[in-house]
C-alpha positions as CSV (number, residue, x, y, z in Angstrom):
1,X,-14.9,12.9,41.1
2,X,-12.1,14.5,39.5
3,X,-13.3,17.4,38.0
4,X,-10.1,18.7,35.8
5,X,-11.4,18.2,32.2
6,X,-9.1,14.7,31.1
7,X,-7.4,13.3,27.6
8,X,-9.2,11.3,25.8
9,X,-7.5,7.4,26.5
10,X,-5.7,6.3,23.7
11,X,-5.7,2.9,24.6
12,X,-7.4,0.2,26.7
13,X,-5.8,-2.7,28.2
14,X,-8.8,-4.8,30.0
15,X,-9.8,-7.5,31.5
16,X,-13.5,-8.7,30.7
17,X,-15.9,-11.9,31.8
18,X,-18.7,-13.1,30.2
19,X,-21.6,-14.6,31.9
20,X,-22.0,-17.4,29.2
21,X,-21.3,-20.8,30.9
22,X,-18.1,-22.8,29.5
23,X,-19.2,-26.5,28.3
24,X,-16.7,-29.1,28.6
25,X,-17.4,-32.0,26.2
26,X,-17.0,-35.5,28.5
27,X,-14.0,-37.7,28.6
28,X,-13.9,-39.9,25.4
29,X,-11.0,-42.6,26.0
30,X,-7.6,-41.0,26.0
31,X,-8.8,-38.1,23.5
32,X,-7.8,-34.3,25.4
33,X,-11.1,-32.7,27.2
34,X,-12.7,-29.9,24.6
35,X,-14.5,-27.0,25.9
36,X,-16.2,-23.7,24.2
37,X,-18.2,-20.8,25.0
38,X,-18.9,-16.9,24.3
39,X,-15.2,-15.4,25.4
40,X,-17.0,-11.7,24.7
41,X,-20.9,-10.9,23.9
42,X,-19.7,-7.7,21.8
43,X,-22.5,-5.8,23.5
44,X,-21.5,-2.9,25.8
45,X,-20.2,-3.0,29.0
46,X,-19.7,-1.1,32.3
47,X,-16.5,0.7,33.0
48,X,-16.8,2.8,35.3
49,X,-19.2,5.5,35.0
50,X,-18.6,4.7,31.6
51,X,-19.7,2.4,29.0
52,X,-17.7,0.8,26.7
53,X,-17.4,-1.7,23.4
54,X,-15.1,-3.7,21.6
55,X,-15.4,-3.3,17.8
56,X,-15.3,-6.8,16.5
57,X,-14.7,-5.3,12.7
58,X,-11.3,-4.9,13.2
59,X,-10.1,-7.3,15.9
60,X,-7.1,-9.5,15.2
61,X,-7.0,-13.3,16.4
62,X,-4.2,-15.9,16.9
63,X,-4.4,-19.0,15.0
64,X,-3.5,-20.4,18.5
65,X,-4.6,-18.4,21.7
66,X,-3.6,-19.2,25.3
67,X,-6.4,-20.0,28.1
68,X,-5.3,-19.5,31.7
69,X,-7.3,-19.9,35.4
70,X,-7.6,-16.3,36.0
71,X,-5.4,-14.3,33.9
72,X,-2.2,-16.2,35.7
73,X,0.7,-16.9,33.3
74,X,1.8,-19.4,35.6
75,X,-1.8,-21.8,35.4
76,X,-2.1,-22.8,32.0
77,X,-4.9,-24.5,31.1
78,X,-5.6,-25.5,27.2
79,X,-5.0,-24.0,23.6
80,X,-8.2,-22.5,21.5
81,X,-9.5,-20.7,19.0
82,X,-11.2,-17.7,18.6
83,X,-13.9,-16.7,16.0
84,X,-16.2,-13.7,15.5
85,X,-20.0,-14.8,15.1
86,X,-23.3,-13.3,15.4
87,X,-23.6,-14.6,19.7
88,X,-20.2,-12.8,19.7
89,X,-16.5,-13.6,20.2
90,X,-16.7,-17.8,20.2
91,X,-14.0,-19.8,21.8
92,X,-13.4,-23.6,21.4
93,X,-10.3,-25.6,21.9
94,X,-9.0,-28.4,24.2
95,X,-7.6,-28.2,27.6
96,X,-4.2,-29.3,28.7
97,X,-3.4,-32.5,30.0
98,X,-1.0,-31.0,33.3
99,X,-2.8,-30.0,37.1
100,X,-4.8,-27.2,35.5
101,X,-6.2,-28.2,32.6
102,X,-7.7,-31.6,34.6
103,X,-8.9,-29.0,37.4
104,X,-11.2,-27.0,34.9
105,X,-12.4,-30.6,33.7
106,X,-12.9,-32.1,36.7
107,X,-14.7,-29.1,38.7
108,X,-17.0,-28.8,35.4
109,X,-17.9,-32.9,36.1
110,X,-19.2,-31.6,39.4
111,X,-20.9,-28.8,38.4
112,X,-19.2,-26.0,38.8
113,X,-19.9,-23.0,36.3
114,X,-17.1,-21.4,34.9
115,X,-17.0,-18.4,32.6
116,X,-14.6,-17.0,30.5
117,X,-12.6,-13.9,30.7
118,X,-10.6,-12.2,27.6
119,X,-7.8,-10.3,27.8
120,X,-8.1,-7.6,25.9
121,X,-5.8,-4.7,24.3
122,X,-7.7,-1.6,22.0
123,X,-5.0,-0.2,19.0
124,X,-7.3,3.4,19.7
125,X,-10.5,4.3,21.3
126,X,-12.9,6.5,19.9
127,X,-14.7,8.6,22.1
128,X,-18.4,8.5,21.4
129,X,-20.4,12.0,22.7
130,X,-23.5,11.4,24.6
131,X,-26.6,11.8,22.2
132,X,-24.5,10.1,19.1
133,X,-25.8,6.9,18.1
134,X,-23.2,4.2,16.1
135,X,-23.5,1.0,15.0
136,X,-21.4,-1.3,16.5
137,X,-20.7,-5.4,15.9
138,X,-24.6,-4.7,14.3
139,X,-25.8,-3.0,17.4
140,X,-27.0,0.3,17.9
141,X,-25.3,2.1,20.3
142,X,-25.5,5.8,21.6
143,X,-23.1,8.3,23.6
144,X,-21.4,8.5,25.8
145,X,-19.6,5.3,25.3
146,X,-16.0,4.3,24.6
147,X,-15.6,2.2,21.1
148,X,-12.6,-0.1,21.2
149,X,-11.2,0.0,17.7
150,X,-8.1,-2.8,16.2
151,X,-8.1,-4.6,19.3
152,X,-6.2,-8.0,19.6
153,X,-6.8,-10.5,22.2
154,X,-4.0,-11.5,24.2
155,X,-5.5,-14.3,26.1
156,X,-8.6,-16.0,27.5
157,X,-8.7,-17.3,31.2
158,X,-11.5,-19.5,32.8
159,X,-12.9,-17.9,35.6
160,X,-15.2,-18.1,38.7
161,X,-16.1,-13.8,38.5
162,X,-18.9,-13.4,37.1
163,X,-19.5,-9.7,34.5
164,X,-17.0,-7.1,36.1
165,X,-16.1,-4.8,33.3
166,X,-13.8,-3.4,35.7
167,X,-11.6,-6.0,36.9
168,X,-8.1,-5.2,36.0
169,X,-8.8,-2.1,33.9
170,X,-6.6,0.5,32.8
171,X,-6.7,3.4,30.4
172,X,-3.5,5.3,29.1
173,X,-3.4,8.6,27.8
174,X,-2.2,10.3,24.9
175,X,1.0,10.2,26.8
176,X,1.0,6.8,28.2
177,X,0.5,7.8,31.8
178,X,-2.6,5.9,33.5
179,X,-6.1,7.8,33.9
180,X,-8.6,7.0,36.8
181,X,-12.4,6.4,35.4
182,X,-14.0,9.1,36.9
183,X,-13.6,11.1,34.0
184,X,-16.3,12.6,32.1
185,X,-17.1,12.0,28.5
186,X,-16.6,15.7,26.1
187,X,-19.8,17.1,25.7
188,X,-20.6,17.3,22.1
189,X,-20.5,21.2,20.6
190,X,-23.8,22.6,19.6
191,X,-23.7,25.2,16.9
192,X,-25.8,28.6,17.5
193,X,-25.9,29.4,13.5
194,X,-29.1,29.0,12.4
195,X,-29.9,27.3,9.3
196,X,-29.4,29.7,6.9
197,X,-26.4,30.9,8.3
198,X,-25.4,27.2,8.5
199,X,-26.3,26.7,4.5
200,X,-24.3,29.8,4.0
201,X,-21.1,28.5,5.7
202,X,-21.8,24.9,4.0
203,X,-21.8,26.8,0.5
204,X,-19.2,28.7,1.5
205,X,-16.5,25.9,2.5
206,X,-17.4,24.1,-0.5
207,X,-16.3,27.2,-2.4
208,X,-13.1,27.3,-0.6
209,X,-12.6,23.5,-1.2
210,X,-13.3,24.3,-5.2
211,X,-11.1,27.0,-5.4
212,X,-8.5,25.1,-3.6
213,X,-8.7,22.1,-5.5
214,X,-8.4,24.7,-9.2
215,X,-5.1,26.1,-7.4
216,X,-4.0,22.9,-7.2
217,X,-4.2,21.7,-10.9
218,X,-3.6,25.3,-11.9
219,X,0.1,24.7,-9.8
220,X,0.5,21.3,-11.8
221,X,-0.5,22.6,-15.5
222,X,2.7,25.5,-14.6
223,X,4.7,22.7,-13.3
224,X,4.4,21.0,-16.0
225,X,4.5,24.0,-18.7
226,X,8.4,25.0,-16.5
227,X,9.5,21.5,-17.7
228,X,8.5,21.2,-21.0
229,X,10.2,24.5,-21.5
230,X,13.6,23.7,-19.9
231,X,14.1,20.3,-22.0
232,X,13.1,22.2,-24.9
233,X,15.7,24.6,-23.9
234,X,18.3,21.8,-23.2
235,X,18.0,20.0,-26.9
236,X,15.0,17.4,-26.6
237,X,12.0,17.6,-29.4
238,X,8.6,17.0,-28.2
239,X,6.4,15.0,-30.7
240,X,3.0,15.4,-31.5
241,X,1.7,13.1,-28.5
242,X,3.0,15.5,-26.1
243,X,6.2,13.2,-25.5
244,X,10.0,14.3,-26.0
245,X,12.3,11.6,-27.4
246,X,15.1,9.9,-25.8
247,X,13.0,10.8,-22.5
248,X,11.1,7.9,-20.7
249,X,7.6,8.5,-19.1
250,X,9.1,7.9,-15.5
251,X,12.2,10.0,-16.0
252,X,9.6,12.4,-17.6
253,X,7.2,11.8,-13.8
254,X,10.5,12.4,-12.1
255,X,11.0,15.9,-13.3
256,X,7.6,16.9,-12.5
257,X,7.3,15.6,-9.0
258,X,10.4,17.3,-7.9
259,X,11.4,21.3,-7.2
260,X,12.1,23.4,-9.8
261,X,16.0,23.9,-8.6
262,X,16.0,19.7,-8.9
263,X,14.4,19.6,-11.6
264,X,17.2,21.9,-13.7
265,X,19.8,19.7,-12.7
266,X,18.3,16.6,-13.4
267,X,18.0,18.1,-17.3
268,X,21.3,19.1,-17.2
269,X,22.5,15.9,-16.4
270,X,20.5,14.3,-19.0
271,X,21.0,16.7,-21.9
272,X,24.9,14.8,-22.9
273,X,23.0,11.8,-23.0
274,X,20.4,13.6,-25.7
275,X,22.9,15.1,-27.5
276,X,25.0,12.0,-28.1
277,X,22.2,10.5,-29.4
278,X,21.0,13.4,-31.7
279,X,25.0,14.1,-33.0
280,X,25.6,13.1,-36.8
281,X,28.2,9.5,-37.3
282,X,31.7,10.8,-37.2
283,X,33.3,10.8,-41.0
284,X,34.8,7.4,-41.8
285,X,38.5,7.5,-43.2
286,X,38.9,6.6,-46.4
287,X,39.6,2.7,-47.6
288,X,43.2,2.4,-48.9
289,X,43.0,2.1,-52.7
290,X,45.0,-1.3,-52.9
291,X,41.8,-2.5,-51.3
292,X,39.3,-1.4,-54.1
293,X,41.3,-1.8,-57.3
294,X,43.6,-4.2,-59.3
295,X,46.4,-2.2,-60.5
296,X,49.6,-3.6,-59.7
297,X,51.9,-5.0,-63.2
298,X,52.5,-8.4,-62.5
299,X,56.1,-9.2,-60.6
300,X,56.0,-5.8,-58.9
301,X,56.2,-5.5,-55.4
302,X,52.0,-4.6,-53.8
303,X,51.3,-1.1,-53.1
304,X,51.6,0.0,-49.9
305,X,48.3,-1.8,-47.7
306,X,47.2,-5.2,-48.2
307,X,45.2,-6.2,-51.2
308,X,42.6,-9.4,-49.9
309,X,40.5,-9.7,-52.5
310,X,42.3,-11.5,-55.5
311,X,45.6,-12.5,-55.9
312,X,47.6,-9.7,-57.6
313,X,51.2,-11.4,-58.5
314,X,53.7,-14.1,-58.5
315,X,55.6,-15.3,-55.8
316,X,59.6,-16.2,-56.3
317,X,58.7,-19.1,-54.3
318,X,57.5,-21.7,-57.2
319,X,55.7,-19.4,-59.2
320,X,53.1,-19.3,-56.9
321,X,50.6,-15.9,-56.6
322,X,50.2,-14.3,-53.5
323,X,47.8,-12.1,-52.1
């Protein structure tokens, strides 16, 4: 027994049969050979000196999963599907027509029992302390156990081993270095306060959460009052609804999510922007007087400008007027 106190596994990579026995539908002409059974009860399981769970709530599943003869890559045997019910982690599909898939066929004509083994990999495992009950897949369970959590199944392989929760198991650490199972489970802390001095704490951190929480909005209102008073500084008018013009809300969210420093030099930048839009219209030049008025004799030559409005004279060219 290894009696150094170990890390708690961060992840499980197992192995696991089930007891249920695989049915093979019988041949039916030419049509592939189907089988299904329970791939995983969802009820705890030996590991060790430990016991352990998969947490069905969270487990992903291929549209298409691989079944093997005994976890070997090299014998494939058909193509499934897996599905979560209230027996536990169903499997169905059909087998493959090559030397693998015909001998899971042909040894279920004669009998022979096979089970099913999944292949399974845990995202985390949370570490259950003995006395702490959980429900689990709609089961009960208590401490100490280890719950499985985001699993995803890699494979499933059809197998002659009957339950071995060990076969093939391994557990990492936090570090990714492997962990023997003789470890023991962390005993779960018992507080000496009695229960007034436990109500007293309660209140307590409640009052520190409270007080924290006022802090908090008491940082945002200044925050918020710092920014008002720089753009009110830098040119922009605030109306009566709280907003300043020429200022979107986001740009207005933008200068109160960022430092103080930031937030001066994102006013800055906005302020010529403001002011260009606040300036008064640049004086026009005055219209040339030919434009406006008539008051050229006729035959003499137009004012200086260009008079478009009526025709203002004759032209040596046939008497015509010009303009």
């Amino acid at each position: 027994m290894n009696t150094n106190t170990p890390q708690t596994p961060k992840t499980l990579n197992l192995r696991l049969s089930s007891t249920g026995a695989v049915a093979v539908a019988a041949a039916a002409g030419g049509a592939p050979r189907r089988f299904s059974g329970i791939a995983n009860s969802g009820q705890p399981f030996a590991l060790g000196e430990w016991q352990a769970v998969i947490d069905f709530s969270g487990i992903r599943l291929k549209d298409k999963t691989a079944f093997l003869i005994d976890h070997a890559g090299s014998r494939r045997a058909g193509v499934g599907s897996l599905s979560v019910t209230a027996d536990g982690l169903y499997a169905e599909g059909t087998l493959l027509d090559n030397e693998h898939g015909r001998a899971v066929a042909e040894e279920s004509d004669q009998g022979f029992p096979w089970e099913m083994s999944v292949y399974v990999q845990s995202g985390s495992v949370e570490e259950l302390a003995a006395g702490v009950k959980e429900t689990v897949n709609g089961n009960e369970v208590a401490g100490p156990v280890l719950i499985m959590r985001n699993c995803v199944i890699r494979e499933v392989s059809f197998t002659a081993v009957g339950a071995d929760g060990n076969t093939h198991a391994t557990a990492l650490s936090a570090g990714g270095a492997p962990l023997p199972f003789d470890y023991q489970p962390k005993k779960q802390e018992q507080s000496s306060m009695t229960a007034d001095e436990q109500k007293a704490f309660d209140d307590l951190k409640a009052e520190v959460e409270a007080l924290e929480k006022e802090n908090a909005e008491l940082k945002k209102a200044k925050k918020k009052s710092d920014v008002d008073a720089k753009l009110s500084a830098a040119g922009f008018t605030q109306g009566a609804d709280g907003k300043f013009g020429g200022l979107t809300e986001s740009t207005y969210n933008l200068l109160l999510s960022v430092d103080a420093d930031q937030a001066a030099a994102l006013i800055g930048d906005l302020k010529p922007a403001e002011a260009a839009l606040s300036a008064p219209a640049a004086a026009k030049p005055p219209v040339p007087e030919a434009l406006l008025a008539d008051n050229q004799a006729a035959g003499e030559p137009p004012a200086q400008g260009a008079k478009l409005s009526i025709a203002t004279g004759k032209s040596s060219l046939n008497g015509g007027m010009y303009v």
